[in-house]
C-alpha positions as MATLAB code, in Angstrom:
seq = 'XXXXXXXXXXXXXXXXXXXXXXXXXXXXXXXXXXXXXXXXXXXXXXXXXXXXXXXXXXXXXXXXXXXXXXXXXXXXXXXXXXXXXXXXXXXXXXXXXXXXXXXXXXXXXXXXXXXXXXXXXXXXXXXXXXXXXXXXXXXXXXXXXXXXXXX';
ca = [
      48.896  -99.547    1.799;
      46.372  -96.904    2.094;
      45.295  -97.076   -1.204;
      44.593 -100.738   -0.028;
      42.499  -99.984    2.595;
      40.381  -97.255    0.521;
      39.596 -100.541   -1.987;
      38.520 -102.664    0.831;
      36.252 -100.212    2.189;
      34.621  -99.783   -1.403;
      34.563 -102.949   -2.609;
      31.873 -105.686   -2.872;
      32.511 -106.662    0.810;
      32.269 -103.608    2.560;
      29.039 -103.289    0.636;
      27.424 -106.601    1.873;
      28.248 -105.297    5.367;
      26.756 -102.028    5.196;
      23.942 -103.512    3.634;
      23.308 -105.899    6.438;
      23.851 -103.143    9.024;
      21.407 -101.579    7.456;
      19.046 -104.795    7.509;
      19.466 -104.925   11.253;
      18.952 -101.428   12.105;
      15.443 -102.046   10.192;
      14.585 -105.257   11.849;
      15.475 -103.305   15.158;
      12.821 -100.267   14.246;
      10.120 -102.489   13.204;
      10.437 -104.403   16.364;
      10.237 -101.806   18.529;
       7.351 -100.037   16.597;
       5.218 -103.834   16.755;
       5.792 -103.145   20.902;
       4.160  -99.665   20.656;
       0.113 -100.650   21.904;
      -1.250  -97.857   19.609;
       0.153  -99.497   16.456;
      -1.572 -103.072   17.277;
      -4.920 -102.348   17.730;
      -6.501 -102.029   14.242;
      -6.946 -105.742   14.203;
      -8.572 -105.362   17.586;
     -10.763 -102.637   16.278;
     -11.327 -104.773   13.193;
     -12.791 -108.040   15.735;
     -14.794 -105.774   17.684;
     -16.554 -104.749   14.863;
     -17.023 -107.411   13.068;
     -18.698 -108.653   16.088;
     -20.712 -105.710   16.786;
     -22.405 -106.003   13.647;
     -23.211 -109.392   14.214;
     -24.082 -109.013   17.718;
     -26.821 -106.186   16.230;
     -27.635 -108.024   13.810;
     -28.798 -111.168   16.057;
     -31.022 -108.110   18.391;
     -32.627 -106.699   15.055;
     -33.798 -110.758   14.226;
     -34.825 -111.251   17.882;
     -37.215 -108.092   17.844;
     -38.422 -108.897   14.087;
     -39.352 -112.229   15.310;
     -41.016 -111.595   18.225;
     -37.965 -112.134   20.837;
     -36.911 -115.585   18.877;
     -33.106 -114.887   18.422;
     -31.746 -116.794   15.302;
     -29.951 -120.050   15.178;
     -31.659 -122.283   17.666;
     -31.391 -125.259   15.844;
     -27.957 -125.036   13.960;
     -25.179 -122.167   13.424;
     -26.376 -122.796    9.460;
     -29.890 -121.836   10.767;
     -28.410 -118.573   12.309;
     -26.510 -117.681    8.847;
     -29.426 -118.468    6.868;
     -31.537 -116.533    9.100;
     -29.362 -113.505    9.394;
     -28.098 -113.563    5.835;
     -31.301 -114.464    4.016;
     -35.142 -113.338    4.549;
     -37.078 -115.082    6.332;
     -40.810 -114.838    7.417;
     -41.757 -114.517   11.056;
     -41.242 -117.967   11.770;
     -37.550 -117.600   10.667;
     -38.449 -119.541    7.452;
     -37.388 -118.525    4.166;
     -39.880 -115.175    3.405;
     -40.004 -111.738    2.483;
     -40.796 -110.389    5.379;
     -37.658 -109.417    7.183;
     -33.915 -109.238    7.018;
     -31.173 -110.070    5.634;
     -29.474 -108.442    8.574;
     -26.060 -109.227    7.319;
     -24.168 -109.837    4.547;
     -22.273 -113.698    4.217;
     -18.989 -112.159    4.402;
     -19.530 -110.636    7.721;
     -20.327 -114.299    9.294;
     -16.965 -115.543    8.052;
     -15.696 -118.560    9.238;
     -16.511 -122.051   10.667;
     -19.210 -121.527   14.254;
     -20.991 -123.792   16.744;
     -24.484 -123.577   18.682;
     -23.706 -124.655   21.866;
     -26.056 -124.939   24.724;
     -23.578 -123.101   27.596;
     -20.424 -121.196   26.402;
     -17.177 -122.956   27.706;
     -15.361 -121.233   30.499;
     -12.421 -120.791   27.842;
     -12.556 -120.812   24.037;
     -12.255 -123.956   22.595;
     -10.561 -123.382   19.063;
     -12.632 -125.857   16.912;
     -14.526 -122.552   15.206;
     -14.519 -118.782   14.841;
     -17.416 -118.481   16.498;
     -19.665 -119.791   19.315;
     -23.456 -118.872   19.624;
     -25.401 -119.768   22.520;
     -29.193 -119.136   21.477;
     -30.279 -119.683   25.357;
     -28.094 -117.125   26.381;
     -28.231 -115.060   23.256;
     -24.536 -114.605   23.109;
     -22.353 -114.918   20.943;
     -18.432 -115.091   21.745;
     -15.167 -115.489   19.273;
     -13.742 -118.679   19.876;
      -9.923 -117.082   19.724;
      -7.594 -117.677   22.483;
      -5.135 -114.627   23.439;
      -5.339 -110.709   24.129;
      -6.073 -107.728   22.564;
      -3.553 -105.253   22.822;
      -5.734 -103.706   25.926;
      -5.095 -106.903   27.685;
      -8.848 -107.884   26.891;
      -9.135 -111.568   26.245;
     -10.546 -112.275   22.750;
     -13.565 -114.294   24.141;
     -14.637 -111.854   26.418;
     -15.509 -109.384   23.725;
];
Protein backbone atom coordinates (compact mmCIF):
# COMPACT_ATOMS: atom_id res chain seq x y z
CA UNK A 1 0.00 0.00 0.00
CA UNK A 2 2.77 2.34 0.54
CA UNK A 3 4.35 1.73 -2.49
CA UNK A 4 0.85 2.93 -3.73
CA UNK A 5 0.85 6.01 -2.20
CA UNK A 6 4.64 6.87 -3.25
CA UNK A 7 3.12 6.40 -7.15
CA UNK A 8 0.30 8.70 -6.52
CA UNK A 9 2.37 11.32 -5.16
CA UNK A 10 4.74 11.05 -8.33
CA UNK A 11 2.56 10.56 -10.88
CA UNK A 12 0.98 12.83 -13.56
CA UNK A 13 -1.65 14.02 -10.99
CA UNK A 14 0.27 15.04 -8.21
CA UNK A 15 2.19 16.97 -10.82
CA UNK A 16 -0.81 19.00 -12.21
CA UNK A 17 -1.44 19.92 -8.56
CA UNK A 18 1.82 21.13 -7.63
CA UNK A 19 1.93 22.88 -10.71
CA UNK A 20 -1.21 24.78 -10.04
CA UNK A 21 -0.12 25.51 -6.46
CA UNK A 22 2.53 26.90 -7.85
CA UNK A 23 0.31 29.04 -10.39
CA UNK A 24 -1.56 30.44 -7.44
CA UNK A 25 1.20 31.27 -5.23
CA UNK A 26 2.38 33.46 -8.42
CA UNK A 27 -0.91 35.02 -9.13
CA UNK A 28 -0.91 35.79 -5.26
CA UNK A 29 2.76 37.67 -5.49
CA UNK A 30 1.98 39.57 -8.50
CA UNK A 31 -1.15 40.81 -6.94
CA UNK A 32 0.18 41.99 -4.06
CA UNK A 33 3.27 43.60 -5.80
CA UNK A 34 0.46 45.58 -8.46
CA UNK A 35 -0.93 47.04 -4.73
CA UNK A 36 2.58 48.33 -3.81
CA UNK A 37 2.18 52.49 -5.00
CA UNK A 38 5.94 52.58 -5.88
CA UNK A 39 5.58 49.87 -8.54
CA UNK A 40 2.56 51.80 -10.43
CA UNK A 41 3.81 54.96 -11.07
CA UNK A 42 6.02 54.70 -14.20
CA UNK A 43 2.95 55.10 -16.30
CA UNK A 44 2.17 58.13 -14.19
CA UNK A 45 5.64 59.42 -14.69
CA UNK A 46 5.31 58.47 -18.35
CA UNK A 47 1.73 61.00 -18.66
CA UNK A 48 3.31 63.66 -16.84
CA UNK A 49 5.88 63.87 -19.18
CA UNK A 50 4.50 63.45 -22.08
CA UNK A 51 2.50 66.37 -21.09
CA UNK A 52 5.23 68.45 -19.88
CA UNK A 53 6.78 68.45 -23.11
CA UNK A 54 3.81 69.46 -24.72
CA UNK A 55 2.80 71.89 -22.21
CA UNK A 56 6.57 73.57 -23.02
CA UNK A 57 6.26 73.15 -26.12
CA UNK A 58 2.84 75.27 -26.48
CA UNK A 59 4.99 78.31 -24.05
CA UNK A 60 8.08 78.13 -26.52
CA UNK A 61 5.24 78.80 -29.69
CA UNK A 62 3.45 81.44 -27.57
CA UNK A 63 6.78 83.50 -26.96
CA UNK A 64 8.05 82.79 -30.72
CA UNK A 65 4.86 84.22 -31.85
CA UNK A 66 4.53 87.06 -29.99
CA UNK A 67 2.15 85.62 -27.04
CA UNK A 68 -0.21 83.79 -29.86
CA UNK A 69 -0.35 80.21 -28.31
CA UNK A 70 -0.94 77.55 -31.10
CA UNK A 71 -4.14 75.94 -32.12
CA UNK A 72 -6.74 78.64 -32.05
CA UNK A 73 -8.56 77.57 -34.84
CA UNK A 74 -8.39 73.65 -34.77
CA UNK A 75 -6.36 70.93 -32.60
CA UNK A 76 -4.85 70.11 -36.42
CA UNK A 77 -3.74 73.81 -36.36
CA UNK A 78 -1.97 73.21 -32.93
CA UNK A 79 -0.14 69.89 -34.34
CA UNK A 80 0.78 71.53 -37.43
CA UNK A 81 1.98 74.43 -35.60
CA UNK A 82 3.92 72.63 -32.96
CA UNK A 83 5.14 69.83 -35.19
CA UNK A 84 5.96 71.80 -38.32
CA UNK A 85 7.64 75.42 -38.90
CA UNK A 86 5.82 77.99 -39.21
CA UNK A 87 6.48 81.78 -39.77
CA UNK A 88 5.37 84.34 -37.22
CA UNK A 89 1.96 84.25 -38.22
CA UNK A 90 1.85 80.48 -37.38
CA UNK A 91 1.82 79.76 -41.18
CA UNK A 92 3.89 77.26 -42.73
CA UNK A 93 7.73 79.07 -42.62
CA UNK A 94 11.14 78.71 -41.63
CA UNK A 95 11.21 80.77 -39.06
CA UNK A 96 10.47 78.85 -35.93
CA UNK A 97 9.78 75.48 -34.45
CA UNK A 98 9.00 72.41 -34.81
CA UNK A 99 8.68 72.30 -31.06
CA UNK A 100 7.71 68.70 -31.03
CA UNK A 101 7.95 65.73 -32.69
CA UNK A 102 4.30 63.94 -34.13
CA UNK A 103 4.73 61.12 -31.88
CA UNK A 104 4.71 63.15 -28.80
CA UNK A 105 1.05 64.63 -29.79
CA UNK A 106 -0.30 61.09 -30.00
CA UNK A 107 -3.74 60.56 -30.12
CA UNK A 108 -7.18 61.99 -31.13
CA UNK A 109 -7.65 66.06 -29.23
CA UNK A 110 -10.27 68.83 -29.20
CA UNK A 111 -10.08 72.82 -29.03
CA UNK A 112 -12.61 73.65 -26.84
CA UNK A 113 -13.54 77.08 -25.76
CA UNK A 114 -13.84 76.24 -21.64
CA UNK A 115 -12.45 72.88 -20.31
CA UNK A 116 -15.35 70.66 -18.89
CA UNK A 117 -15.55 70.37 -15.16
CA UNK A 118 -14.72 66.51 -15.77
CA UNK A 119 -13.01 64.83 -18.73
CA UNK A 120 -15.16 63.91 -21.30
CA UNK A 121 -13.52 60.74 -23.01
CA UNK A 122 -14.18 61.56 -26.74
CA UNK A 123 -10.11 62.40 -27.13
CA UNK A 124 -6.70 62.18 -25.49
CA UNK A 125 -6.46 65.52 -25.25
CA UNK A 126 -8.29 68.84 -24.68
CA UNK A 127 -6.70 72.32 -25.51
CA UNK A 128 -8.27 75.41 -24.55
CA UNK A 129 -6.33 78.25 -26.56
CA UNK A 130 -8.25 81.05 -24.32
CA UNK A 131 -7.04 79.59 -21.36
CA UNK A 132 -3.84 78.21 -22.75
CA UNK A 133 -4.30 74.89 -21.13
CA UNK A 134 -4.15 71.94 -22.06
CA UNK A 135 -5.62 68.87 -19.95
CA UNK A 136 -5.67 64.83 -20.71
CA UNK A 137 -9.04 63.88 -21.29
CA UNK A 138 -8.54 60.44 -19.05
CA UNK A 139 -10.85 59.70 -16.31
CA UNK A 140 -9.25 57.96 -13.04
CA UNK A 141 -6.13 58.43 -10.61
CA UNK A 142 -2.69 58.31 -10.59
CA UNK A 143 -1.29 56.19 -8.12
CA UNK A 144 -0.80 59.57 -5.85
CA UNK A 145 -4.49 59.87 -5.88
CA UNK A 146 -4.06 62.81 -8.50
CA UNK A 147 -6.87 62.79 -10.98
CA UNK A 148 -5.58 62.38 -14.56
CA UNK A 149 -7.20 65.71 -15.75
CA UNK A 150 -5.84 67.71 -13.21
CA UNK A 151 -2.30 67.19 -14.36
Amino acid sequence: MSTMNAQAKSGPAHELQRAMAMLVVVIVVLTALAGIPGLTTADDAGLQDQLGHVRSAIERYTLDHDGAPPGLASWDDLVRQLTETTNARGEEGDDFGPYLQPEQLEGSGRCVEELPARPTGDSTWLWCPTEQRLALNRAGRASDGTAYYEY
